[in-house]
NUKOL-27334 format. One record per atom (N, C-alpha, C, O): residue number from 1; atom name; y, z, x; residue in one letter. Coordinates in Angstrom, 1 decimal, always signed. Layout:
<recs>
+-----+-------+--------+--------+--------+--------+
! num ! atome !     py !     pz !     px ! residu !
+-----+-------+--------+--------+--------+--------+
! NUM !    CA !      Y !      Z !      X !      A !
...
+-----+-------+--------+--------+--------+--------+
</recs>
This chain:
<recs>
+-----+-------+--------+--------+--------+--------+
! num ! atome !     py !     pz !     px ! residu !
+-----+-------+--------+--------+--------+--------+
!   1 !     N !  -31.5 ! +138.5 !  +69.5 !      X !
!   1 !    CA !  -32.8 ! +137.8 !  +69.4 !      X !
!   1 !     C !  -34.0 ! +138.8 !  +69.6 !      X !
!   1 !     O !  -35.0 ! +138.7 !  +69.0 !      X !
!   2 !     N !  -33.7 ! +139.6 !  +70.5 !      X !
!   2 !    CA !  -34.9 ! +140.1 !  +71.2 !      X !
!   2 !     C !  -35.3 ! +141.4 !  +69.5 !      X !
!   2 !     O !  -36.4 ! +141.5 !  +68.9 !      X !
!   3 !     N !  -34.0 ! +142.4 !  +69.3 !      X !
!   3 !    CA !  -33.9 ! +143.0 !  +68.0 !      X !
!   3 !     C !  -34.9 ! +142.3 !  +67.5 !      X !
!   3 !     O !  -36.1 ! +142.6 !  +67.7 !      X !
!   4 !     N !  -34.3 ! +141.2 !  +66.7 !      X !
!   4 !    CA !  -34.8 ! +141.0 !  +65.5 !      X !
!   4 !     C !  -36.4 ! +140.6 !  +66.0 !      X !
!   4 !     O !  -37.1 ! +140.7 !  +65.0 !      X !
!   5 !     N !  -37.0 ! +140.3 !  +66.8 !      X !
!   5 !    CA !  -38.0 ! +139.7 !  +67.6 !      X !
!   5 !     C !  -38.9 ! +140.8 !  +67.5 !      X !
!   5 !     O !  -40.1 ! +140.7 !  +67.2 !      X !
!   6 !     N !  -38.3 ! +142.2 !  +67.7 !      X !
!   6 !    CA !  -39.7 ! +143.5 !  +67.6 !      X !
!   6 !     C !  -39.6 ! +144.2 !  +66.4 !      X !
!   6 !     O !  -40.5 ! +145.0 !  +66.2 !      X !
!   7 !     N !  -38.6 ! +144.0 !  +65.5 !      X !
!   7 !    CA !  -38.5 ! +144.3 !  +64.2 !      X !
!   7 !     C !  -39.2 ! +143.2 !  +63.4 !      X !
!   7 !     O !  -39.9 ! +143.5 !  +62.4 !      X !
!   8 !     N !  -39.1 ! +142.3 !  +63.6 !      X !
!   8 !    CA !  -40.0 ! +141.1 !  +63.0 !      X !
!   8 !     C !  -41.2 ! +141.9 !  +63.2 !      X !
!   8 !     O !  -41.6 ! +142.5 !  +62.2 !      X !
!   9 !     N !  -42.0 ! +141.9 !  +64.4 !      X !
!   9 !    CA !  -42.9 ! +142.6 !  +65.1 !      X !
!   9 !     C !  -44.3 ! +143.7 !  +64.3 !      X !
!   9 !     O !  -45.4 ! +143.7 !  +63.9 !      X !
!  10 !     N !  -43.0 ! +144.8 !  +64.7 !      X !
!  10 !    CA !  -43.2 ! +146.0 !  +63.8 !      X !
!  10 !     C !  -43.5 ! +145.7 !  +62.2 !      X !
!  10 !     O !  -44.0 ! +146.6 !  +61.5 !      X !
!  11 !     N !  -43.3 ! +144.9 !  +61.8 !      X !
!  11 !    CA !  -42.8 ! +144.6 !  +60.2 !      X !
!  11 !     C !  -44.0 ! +143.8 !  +59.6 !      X !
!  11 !     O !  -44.2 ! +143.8 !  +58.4 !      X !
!  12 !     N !  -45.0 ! +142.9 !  +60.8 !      X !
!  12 !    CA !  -46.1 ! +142.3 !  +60.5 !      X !
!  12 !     C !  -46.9 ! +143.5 !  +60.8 !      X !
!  12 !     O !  -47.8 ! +143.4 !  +60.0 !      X !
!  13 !     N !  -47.1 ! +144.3 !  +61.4 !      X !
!  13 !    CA !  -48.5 ! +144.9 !  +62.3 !      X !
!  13 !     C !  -48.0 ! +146.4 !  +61.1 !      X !
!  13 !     O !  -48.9 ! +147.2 !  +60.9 !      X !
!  14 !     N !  -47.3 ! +146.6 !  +60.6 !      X !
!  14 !    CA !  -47.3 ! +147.7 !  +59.6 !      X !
!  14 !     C !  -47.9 ! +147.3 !  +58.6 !      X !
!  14 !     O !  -48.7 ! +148.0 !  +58.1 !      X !
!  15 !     N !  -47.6 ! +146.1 !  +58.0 !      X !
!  15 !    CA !  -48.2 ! +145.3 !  +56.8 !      X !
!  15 !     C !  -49.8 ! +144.8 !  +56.7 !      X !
!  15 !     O !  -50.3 ! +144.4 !  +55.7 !      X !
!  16 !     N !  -50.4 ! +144.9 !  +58.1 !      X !
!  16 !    CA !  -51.7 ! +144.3 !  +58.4 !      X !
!  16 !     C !  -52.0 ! +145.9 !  +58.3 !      X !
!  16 !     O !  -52.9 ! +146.1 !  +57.6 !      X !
!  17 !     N !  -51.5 ! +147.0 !  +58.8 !      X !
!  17 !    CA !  -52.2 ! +148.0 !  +59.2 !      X !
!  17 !     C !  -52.5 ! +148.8 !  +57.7 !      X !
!  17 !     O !  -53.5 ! +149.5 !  +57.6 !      X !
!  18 !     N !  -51.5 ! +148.6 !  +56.6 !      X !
!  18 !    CA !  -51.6 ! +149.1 !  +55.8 !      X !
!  18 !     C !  -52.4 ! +148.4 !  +54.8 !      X !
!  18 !     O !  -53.2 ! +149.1 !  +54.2 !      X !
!  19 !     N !  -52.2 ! +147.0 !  +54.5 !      X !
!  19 !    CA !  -52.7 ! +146.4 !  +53.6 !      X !
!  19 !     C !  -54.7 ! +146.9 !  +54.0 !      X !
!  19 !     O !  -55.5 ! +147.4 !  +53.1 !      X !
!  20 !     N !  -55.0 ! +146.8 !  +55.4 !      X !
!  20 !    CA !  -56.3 ! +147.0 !  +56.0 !      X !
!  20 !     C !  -56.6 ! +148.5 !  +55.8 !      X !
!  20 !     O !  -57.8 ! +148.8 !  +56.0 !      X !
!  21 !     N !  -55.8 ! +149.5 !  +55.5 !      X !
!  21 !    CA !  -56.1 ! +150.9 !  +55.5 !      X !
!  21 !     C !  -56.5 ! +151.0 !  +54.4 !      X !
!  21 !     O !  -57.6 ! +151.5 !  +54.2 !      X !
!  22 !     N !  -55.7 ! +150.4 !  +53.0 !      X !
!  22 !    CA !  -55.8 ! +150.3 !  +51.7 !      X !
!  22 !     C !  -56.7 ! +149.7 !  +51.4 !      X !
!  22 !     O !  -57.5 ! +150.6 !  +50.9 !      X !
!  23 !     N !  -57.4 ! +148.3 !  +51.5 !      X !
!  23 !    CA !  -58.9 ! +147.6 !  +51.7 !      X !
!  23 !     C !  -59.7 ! +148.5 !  +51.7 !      X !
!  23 !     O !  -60.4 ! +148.6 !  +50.6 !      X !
!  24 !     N !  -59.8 ! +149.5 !  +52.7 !      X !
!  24 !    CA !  -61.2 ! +149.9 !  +52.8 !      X !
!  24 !     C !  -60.8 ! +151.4 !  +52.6 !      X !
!  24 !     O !  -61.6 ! +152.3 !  +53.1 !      X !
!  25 !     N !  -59.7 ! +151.9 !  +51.9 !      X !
!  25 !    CA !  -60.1 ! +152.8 !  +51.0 !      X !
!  25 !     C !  -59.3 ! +154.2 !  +52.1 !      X !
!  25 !     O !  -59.2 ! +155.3 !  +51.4 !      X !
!  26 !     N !  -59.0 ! +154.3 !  +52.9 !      X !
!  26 !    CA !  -58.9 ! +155.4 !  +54.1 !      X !
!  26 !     C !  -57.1 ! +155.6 !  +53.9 !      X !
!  26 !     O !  -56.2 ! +154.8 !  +54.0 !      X !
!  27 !     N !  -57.0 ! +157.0 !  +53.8 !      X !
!  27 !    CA !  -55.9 ! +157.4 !  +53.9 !      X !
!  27 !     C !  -55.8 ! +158.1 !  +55.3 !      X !
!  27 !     O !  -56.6 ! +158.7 !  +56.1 !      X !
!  28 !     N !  -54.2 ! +157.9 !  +55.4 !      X !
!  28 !    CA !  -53.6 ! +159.0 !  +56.5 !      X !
!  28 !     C !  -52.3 ! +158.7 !  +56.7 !      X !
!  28 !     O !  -51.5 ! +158.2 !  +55.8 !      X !
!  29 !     N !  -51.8 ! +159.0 !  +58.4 !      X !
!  29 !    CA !  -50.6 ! +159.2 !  +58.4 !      X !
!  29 !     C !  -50.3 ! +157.7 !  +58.7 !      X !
!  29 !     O !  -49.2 ! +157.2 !  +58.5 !      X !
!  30 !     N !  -51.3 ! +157.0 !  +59.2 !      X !
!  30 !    CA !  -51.2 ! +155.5 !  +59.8 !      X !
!  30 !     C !  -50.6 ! +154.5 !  +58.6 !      X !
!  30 !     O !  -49.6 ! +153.9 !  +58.6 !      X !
!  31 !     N !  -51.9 ! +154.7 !  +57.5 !      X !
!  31 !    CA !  -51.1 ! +154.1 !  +56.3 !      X !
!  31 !     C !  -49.9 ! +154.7 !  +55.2 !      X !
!  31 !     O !  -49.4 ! +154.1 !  +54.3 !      X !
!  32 !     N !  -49.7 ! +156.0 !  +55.6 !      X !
!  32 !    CA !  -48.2 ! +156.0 !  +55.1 !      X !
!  32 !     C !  -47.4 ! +155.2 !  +56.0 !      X !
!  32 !     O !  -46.9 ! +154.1 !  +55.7 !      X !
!  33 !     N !  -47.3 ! +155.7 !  +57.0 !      X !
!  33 !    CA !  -46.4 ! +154.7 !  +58.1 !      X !
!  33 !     C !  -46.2 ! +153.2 !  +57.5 !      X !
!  33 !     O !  -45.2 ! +152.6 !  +57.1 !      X !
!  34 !     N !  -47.5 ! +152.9 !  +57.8 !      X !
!  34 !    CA !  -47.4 ! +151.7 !  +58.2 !      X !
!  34 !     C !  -46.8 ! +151.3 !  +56.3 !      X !
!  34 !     O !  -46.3 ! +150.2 !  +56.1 !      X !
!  35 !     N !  -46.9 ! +152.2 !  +55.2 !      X !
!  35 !    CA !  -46.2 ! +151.3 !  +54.2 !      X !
!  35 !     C !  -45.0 ! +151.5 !  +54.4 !      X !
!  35 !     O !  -44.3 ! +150.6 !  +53.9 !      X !
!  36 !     N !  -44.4 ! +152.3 !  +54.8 !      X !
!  36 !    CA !  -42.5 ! +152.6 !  +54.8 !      X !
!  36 !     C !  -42.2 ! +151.7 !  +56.1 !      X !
!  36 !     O !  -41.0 ! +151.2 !  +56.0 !      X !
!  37 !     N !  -42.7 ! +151.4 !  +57.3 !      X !
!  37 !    CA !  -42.3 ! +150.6 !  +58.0 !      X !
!  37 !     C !  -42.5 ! +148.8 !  +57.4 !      X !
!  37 !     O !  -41.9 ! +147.7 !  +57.7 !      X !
!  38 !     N !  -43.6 ! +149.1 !  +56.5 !      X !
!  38 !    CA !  -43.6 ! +147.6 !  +56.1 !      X !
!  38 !     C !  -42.6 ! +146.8 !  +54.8 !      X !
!  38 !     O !  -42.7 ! +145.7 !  +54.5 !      X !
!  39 !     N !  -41.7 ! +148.0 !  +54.1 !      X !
!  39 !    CA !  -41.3 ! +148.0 !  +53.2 !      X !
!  39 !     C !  -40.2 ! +146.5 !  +53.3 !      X !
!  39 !     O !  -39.6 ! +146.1 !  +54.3 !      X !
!  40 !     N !  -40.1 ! +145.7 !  +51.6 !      X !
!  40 !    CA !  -40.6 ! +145.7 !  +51.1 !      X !
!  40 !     C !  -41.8 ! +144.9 !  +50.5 !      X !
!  40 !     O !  -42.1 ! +145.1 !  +49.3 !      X !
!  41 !     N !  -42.6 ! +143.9 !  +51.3 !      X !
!  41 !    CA !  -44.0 ! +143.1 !  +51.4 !      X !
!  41 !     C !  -45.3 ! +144.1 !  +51.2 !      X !
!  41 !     O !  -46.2 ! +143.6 !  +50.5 !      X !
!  42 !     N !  -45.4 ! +145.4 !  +51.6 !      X !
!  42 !    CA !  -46.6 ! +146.1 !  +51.1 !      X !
!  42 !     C !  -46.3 ! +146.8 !  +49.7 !      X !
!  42 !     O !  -47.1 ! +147.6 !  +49.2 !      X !
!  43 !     N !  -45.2 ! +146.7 !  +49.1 !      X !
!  43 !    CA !  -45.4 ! +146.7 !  +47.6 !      X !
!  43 !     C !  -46.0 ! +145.8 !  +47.0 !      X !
!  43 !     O !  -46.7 ! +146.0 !  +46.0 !      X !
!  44 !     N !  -45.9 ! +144.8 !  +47.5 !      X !
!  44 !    CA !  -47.0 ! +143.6 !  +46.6 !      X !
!  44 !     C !  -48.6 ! +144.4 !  +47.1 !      X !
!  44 !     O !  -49.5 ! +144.5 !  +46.3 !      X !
!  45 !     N !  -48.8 ! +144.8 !  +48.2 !      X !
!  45 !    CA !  -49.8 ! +144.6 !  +48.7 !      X !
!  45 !     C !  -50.5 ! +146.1 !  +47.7 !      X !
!  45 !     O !  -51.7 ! +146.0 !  +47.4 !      X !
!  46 !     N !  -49.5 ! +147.4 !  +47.4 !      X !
!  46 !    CA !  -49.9 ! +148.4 !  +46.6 !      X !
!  46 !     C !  -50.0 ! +148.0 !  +45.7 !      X !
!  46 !     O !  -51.0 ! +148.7 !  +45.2 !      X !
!  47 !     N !  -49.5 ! +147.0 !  +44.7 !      X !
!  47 !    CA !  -50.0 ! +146.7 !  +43.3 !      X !
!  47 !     C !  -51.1 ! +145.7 !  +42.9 !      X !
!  47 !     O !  -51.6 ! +145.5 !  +41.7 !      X !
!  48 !     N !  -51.6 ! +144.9 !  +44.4 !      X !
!  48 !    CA !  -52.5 ! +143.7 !  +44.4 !      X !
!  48 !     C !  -53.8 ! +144.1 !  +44.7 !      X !
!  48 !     O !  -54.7 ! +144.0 !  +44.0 !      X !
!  49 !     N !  -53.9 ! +144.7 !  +46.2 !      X !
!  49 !    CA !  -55.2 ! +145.4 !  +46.7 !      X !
!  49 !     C !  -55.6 ! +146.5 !  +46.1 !      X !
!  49 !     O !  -54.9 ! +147.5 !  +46.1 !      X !
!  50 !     N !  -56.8 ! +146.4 !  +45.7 !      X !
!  50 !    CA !  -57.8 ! +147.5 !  +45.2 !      X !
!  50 !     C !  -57.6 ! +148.4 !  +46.0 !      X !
!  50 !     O !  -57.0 ! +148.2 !  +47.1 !      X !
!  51 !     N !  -58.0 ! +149.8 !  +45.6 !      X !
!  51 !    CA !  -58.4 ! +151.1 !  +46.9 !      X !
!  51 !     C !  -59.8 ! +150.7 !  +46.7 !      X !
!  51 !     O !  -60.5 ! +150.5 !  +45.7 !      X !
!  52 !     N !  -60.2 ! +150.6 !  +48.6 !      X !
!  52 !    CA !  -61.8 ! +150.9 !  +48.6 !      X !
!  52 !     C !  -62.4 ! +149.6 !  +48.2 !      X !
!  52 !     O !  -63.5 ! +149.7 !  +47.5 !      X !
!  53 !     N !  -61.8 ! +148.2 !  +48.6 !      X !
!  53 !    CA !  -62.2 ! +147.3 !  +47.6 !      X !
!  53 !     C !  -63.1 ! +146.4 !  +49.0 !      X !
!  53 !     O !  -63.3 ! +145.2 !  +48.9 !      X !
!  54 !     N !  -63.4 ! +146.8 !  +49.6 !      X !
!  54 !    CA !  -64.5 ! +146.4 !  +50.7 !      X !
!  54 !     C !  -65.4 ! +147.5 !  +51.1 !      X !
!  54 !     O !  -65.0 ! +148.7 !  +51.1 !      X !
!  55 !     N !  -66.5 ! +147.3 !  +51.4 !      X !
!  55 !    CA !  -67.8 ! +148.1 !  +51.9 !      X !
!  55 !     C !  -67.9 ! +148.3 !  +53.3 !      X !
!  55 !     O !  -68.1 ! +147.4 !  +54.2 !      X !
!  56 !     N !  -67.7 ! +149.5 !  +53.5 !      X !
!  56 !    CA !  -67.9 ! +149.5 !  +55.4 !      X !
!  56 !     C !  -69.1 ! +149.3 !  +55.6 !      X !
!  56 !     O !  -70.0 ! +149.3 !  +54.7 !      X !
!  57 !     N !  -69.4 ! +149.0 !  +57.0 !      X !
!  57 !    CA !  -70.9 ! +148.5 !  +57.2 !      X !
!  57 !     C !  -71.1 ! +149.9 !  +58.2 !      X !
!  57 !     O !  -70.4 ! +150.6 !  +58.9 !      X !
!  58 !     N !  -72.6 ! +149.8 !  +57.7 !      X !
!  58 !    CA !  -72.8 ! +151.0 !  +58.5 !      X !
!  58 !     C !  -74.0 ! +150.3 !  +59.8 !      X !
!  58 !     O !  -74.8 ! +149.4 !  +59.5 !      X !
!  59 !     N !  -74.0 ! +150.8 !  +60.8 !      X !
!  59 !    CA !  -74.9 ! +149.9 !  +61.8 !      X !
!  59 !     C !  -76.0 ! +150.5 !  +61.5 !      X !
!  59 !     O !  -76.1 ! +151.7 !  +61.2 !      X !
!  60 !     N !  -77.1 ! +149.6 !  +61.7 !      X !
!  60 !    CA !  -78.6 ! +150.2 !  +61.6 !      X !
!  60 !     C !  -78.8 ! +151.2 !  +63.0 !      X !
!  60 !     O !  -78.4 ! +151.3 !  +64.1 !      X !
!  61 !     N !  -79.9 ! +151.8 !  +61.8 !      X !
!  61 !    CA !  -80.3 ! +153.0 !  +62.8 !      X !
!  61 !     C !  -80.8 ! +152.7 !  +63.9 !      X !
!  61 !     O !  -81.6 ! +151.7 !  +63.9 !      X !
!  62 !     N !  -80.6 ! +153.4 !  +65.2 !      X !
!  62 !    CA !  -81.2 ! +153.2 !  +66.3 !      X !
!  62 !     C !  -82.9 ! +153.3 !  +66.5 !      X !
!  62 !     O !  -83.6 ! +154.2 !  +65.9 !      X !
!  63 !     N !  -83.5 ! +152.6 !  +67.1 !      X !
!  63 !    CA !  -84.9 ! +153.1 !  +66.7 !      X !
!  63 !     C !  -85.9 ! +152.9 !  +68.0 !      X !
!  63 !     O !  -86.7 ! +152.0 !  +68.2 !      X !
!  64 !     N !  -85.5 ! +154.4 !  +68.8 !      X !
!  64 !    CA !  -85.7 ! +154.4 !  +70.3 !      X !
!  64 !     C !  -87.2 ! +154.2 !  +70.6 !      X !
!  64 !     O !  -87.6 ! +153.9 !  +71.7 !      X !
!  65 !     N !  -88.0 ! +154.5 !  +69.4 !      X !
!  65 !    CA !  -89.8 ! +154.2 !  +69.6 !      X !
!  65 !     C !  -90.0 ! +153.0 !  +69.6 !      X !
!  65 !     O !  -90.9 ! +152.6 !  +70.4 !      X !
!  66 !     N !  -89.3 ! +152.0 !  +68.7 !      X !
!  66 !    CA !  -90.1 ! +150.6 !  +68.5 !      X !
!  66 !     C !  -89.5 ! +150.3 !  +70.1 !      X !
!  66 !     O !  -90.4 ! +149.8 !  +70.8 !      X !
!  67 !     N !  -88.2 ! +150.4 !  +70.8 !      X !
!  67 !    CA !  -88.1 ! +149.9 !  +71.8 !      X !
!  67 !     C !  -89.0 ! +150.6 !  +73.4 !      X !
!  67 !     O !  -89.3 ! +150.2 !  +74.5 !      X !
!  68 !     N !  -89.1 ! +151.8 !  +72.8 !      X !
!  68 !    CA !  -90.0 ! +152.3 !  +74.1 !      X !
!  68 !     C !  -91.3 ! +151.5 !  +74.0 !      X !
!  68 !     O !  -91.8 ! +151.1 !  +75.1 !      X !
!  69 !     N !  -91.9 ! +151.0 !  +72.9 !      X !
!  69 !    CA !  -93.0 ! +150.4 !  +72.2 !      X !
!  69 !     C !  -93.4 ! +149.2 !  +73.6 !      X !
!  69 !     O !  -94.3 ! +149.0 !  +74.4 !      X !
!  70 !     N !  -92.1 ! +148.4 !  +73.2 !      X !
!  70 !    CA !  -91.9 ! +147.0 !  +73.7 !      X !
!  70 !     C !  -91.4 ! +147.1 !  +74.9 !      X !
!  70 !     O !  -91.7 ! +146.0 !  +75.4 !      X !
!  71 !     N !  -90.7 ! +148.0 !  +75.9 !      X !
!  71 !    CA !  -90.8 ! +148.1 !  +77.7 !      X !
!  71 !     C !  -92.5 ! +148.5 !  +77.8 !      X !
!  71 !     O !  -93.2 ! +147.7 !  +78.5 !      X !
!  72 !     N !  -92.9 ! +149.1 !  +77.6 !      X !
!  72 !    CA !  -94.0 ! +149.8 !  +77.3 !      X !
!  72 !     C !  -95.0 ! +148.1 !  +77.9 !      X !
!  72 !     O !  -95.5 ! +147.6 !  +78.9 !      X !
!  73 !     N !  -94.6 ! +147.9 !  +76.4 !      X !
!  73 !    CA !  -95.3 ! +146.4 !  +76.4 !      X !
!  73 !     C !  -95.7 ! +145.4 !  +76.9 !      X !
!  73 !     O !  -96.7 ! +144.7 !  +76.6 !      X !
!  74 !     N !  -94.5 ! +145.1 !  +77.9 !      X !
!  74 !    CA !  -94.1 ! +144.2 !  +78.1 !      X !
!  74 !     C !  -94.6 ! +145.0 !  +79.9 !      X !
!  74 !     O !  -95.0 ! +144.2 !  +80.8 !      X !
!  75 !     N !  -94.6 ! +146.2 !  +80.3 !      X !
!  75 !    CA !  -95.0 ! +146.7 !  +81.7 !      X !
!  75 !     C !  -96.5 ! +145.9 !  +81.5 !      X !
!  75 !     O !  -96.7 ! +144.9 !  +82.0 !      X !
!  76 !     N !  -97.3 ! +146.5 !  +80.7 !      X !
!  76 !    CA !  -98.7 ! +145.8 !  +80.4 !      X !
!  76 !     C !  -98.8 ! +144.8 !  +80.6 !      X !
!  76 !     O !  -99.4 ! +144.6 !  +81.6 !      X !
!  77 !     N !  -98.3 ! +143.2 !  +79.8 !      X !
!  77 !    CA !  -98.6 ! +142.1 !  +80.2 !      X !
!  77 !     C !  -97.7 ! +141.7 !  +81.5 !      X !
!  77 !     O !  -97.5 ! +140.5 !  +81.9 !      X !
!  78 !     N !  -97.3 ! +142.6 !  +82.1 !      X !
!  78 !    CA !  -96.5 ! +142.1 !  +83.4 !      X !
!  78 !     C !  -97.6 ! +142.9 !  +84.9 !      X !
!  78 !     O !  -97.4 ! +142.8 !  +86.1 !      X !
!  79 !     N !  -98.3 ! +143.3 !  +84.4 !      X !
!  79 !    CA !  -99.6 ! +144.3 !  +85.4 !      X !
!  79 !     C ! -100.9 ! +143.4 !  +85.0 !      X !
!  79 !     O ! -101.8 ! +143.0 !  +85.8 !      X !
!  80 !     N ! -100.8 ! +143.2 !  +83.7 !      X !
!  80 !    CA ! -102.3 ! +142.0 !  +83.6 !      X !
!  80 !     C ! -101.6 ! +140.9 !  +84.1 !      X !
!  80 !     O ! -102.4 ! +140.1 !  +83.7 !      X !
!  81 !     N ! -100.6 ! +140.1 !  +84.7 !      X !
!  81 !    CA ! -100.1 ! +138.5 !  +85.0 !      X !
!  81 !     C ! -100.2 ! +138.7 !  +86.2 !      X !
!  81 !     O !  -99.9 ! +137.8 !  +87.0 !      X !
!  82 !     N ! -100.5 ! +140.2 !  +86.8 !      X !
!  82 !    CA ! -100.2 ! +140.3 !  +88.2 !      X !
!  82 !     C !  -98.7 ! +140.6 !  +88.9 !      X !
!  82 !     O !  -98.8 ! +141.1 !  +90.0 !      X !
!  83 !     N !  -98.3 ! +140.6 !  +88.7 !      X !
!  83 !    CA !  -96.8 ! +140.0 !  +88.8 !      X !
!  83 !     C !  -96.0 ! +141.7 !  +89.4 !      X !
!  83 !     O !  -95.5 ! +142.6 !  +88.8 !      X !
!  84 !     N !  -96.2 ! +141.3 !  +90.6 !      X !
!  84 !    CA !  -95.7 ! +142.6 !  +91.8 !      X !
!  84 !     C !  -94.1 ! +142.8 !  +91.2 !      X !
!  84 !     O !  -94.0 ! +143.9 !  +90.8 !      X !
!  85 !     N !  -93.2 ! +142.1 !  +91.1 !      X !
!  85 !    CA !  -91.7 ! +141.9 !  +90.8 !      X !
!  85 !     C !  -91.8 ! +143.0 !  +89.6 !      X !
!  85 !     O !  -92.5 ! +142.7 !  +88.7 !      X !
!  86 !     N !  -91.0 ! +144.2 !  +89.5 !      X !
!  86 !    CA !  -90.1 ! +144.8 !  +88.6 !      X !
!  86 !     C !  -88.9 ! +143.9 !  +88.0 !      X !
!  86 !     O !  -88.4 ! +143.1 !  +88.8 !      X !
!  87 !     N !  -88.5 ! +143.9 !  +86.8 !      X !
!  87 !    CA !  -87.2 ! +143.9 !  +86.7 !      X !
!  87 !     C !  -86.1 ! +144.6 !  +87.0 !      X !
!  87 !     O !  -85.9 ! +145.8 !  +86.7 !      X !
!  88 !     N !  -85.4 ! +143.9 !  +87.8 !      X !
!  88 !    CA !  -84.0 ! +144.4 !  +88.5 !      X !
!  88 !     C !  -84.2 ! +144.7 !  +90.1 !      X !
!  88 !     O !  -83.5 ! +145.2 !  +90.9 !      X !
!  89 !     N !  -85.5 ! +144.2 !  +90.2 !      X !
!  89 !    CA !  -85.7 ! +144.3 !  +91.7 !      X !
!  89 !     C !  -85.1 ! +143.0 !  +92.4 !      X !
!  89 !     O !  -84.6 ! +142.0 !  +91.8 !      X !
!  90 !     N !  -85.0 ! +143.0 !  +94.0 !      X !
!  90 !    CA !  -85.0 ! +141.7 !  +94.7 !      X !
!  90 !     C !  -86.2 ! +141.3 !  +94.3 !      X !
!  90 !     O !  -87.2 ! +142.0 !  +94.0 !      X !
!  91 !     N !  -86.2 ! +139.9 !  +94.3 !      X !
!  91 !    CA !  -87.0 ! +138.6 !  +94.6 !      X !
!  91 !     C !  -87.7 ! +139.0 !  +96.0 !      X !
!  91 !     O !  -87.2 ! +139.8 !  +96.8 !      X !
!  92 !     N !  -89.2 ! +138.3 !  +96.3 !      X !
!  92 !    CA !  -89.9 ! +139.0 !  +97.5 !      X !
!  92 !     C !  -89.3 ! +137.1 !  +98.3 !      X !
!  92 !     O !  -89.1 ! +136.0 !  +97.9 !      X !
!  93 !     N !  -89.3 ! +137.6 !  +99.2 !      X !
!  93 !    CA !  -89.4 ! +136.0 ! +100.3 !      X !
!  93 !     C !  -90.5 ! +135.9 ! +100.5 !      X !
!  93 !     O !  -91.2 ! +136.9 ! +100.8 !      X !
!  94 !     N !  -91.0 ! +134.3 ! +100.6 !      X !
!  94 !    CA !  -91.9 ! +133.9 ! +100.9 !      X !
!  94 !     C !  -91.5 ! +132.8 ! +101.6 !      X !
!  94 !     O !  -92.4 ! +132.1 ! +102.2 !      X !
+-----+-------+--------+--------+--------+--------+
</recs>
C-alpha cells in the first residue's frame, strides 16, 4: 500500500512538474525528469500543450523615488497635525 502510495505520488508531481515546465516554455533537467518519471500521461501532455504557451509576468519596476516621495509626505502632514508620535514608536501615556 504504502509502494504504490509514493509511486502514485511521484507519478502526479512529475506530471504537474512537467506539464508546468512545458507551459511556460523552460527547459532543463527538471522537465526531462519529470517527463520519464511521468511516463505514460505526459505524452498526452507533449502532443497537447504548446511550448511557451503562457506569458511570465514580470513584476513592476520598483520605484524607490515615488515612495521616498510619499514617507517624505506623509513626515510633513504628520509635523503640520502636530502629532509628536513617530511611527513604530510607543504610544505616550497620558
Amino acid at each position: 500500500m504504502l509502494e504504490w502510495l509514493v509511486g502514485a505520488s511521484v507519478w502526479a508531481v512529475s506530471n504537474f512538474v512537467y506539464f508546468d515546465r512545458k507551459r511556460r516554455g523552460l527547459r532543463g533537467a527538471s522537465r526531462f525528469f519529470g517527463f520519464w518519471l511521468g511516463t505514460p500521461t505526459t505524452w498526452v501532455t507533449f502532443f497537447v500543450v504548446h511550448e511557451g504557451s503562457v506569458d511570465t509576468l514580470e513584476p513592476p519596476p520598483d520605484d524607490e523615488a515615488a515612495l521616498f516621495r510619499e514617507v517624505r509626505r506623509d513626515r510633513k502632514l504628520r509635523a503640520l497635525k502636530g502629532s509628536p508620535e513617530e511611527p513604530g514608536s510607543a504610544p505616550s501615556e497620558n
